[in-house]
Backbone bond lengths (Angstrom), bond angles and torsions (degrees), N, CA, C in turn:
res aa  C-N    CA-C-N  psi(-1)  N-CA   C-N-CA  omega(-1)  CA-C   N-CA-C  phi
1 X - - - 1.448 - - 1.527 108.29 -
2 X 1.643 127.31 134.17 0.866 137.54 179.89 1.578 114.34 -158.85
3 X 1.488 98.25 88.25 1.298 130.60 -171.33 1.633 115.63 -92.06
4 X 1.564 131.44 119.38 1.677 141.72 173.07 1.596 93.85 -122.37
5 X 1.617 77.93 115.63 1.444 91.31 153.19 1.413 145.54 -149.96
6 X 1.701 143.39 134.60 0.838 127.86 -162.87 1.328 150.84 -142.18
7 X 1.096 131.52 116.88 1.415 136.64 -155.98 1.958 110.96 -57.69
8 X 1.392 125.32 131.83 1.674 92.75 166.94 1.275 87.85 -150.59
9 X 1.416 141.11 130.34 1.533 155.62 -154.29 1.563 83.74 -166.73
10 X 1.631 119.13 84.16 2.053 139.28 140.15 1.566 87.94 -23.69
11 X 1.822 122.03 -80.16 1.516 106.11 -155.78 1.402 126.82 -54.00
12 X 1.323 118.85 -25.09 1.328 118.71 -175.60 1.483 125.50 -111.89
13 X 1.827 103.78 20.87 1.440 112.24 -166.91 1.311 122.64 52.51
14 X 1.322 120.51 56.74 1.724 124.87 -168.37 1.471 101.03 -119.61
15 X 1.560 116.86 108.82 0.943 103.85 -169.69 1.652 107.97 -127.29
16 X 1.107 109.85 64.01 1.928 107.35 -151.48 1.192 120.99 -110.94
17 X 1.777 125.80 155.61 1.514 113.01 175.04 1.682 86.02 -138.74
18 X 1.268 96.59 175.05 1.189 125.78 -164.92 1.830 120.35 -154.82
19 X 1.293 112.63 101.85 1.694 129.80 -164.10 1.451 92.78 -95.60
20 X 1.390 114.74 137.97 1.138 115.55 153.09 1.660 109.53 -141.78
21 X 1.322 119.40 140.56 1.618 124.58 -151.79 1.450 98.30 -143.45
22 X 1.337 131.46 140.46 1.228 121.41 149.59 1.821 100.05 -134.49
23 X 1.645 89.01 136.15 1.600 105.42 -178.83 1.596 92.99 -143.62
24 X 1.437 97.10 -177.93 1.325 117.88 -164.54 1.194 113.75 -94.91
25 X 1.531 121.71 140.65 1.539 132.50 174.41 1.375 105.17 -73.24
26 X 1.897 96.82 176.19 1.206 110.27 177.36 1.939 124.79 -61.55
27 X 1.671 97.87 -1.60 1.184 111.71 -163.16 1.940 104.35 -113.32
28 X 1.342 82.12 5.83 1.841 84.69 -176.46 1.550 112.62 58.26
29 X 1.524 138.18 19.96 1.001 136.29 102.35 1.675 138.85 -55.13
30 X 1.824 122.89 156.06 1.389 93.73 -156.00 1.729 90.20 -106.80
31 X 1.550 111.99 -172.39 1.332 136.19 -126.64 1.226 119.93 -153.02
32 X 1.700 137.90 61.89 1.468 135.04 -165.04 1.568 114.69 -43.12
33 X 1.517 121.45 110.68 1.615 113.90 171.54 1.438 105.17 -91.58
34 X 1.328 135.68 136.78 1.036 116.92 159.37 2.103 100.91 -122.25
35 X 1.007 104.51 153.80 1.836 134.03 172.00 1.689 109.11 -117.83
36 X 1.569 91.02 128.52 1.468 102.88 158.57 1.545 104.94 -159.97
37 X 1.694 88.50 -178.59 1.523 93.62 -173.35 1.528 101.53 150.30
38 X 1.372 120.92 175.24 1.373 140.44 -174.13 2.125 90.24 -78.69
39 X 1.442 100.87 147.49 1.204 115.69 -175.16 1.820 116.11 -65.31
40 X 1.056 131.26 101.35 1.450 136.73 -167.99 1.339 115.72 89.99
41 X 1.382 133.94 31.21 1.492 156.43 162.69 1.348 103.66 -104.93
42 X 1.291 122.89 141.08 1.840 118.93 162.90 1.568 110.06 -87.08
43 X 1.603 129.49 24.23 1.373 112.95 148.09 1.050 101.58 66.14
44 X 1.995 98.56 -177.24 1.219 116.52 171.99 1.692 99.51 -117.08
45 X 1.357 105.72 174.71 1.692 130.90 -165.21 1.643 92.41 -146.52
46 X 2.006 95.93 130.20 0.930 101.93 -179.52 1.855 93.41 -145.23
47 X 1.434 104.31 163.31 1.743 97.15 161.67 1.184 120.34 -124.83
48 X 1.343 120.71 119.86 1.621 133.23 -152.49 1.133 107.84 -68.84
49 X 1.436 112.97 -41.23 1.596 129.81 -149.64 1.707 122.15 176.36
50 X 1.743 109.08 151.16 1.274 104.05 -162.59 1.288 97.06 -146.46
51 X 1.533 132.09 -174.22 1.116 140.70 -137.28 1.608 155.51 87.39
52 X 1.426 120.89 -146.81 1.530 99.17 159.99 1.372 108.40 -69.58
53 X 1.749 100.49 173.23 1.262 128.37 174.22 1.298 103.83 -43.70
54 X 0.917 132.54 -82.91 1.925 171.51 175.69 1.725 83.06 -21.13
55 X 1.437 116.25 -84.72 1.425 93.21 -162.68 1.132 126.78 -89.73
56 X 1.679 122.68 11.60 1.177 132.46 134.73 1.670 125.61 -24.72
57 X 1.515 100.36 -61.69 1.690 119.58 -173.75 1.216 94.76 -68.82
58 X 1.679 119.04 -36.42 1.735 106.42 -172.66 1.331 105.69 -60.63
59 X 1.171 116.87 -67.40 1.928 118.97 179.77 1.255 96.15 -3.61
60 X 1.809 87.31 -86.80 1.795 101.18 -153.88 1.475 114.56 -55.69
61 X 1.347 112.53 -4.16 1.620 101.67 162.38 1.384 105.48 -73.84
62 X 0.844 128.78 -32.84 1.816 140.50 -151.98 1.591 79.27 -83.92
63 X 1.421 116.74 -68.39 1.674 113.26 -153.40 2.061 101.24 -50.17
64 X 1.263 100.98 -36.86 1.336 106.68 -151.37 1.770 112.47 -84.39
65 X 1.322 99.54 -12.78 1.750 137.05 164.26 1.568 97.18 -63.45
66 X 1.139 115.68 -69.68 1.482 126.03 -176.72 1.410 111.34 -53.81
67 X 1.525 106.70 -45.40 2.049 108.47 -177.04 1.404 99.10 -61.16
68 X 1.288 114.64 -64.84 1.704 100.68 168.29 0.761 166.87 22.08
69 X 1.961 87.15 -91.66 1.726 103.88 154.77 0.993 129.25 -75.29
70 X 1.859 116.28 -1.74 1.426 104.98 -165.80 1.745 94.80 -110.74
71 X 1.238 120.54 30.31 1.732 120.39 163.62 1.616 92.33 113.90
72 X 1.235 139.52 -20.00 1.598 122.66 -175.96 1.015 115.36 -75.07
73 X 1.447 116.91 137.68 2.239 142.71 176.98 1.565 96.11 -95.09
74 X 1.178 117.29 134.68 1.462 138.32 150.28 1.396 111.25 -41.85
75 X 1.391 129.68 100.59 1.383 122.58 177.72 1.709 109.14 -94.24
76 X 1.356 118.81 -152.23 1.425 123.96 150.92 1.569 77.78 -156.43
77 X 1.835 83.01 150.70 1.499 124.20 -167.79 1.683 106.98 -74.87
């Protein structure tokens, strides 16, 4: 999974994206990355979540459910 996404609201100075990645740990199980931040800034990096593959992908369905609702569009990078 390799999810960009991004918020942009001119009236209220909203200028935001939102990464969501899942790759593999040091253990070859996988590893939720998520990125955010103001649009053309490198943000912050965080890791949501870890484990199998499977409920890895579940998260980031969940995380990306949540970006959603809170005003973020599916871009490409």
């Amino acid at each position: 999974m390799d999810i960009y996404l991004e918020k942009v609201d001119p009236e209220s100075d909203c200028f935001r994206y939102y990464s969501i990645r899942t790759t593999s740990d040091l253990f070859e199980d996988g590893a939720v990355m998520v990125q955010w931040g103001r649009i053309g800034r490198r943000g912050r990096v965080a890791i949501r979540g870890s484990g199998s593959v499977a409920r890895c992908e579940e998260l980031g369905r969940k995380i990306l459910s949540l970006r959603l609702k809170h005003g973020y569009r599916l871009r490409r990078k």
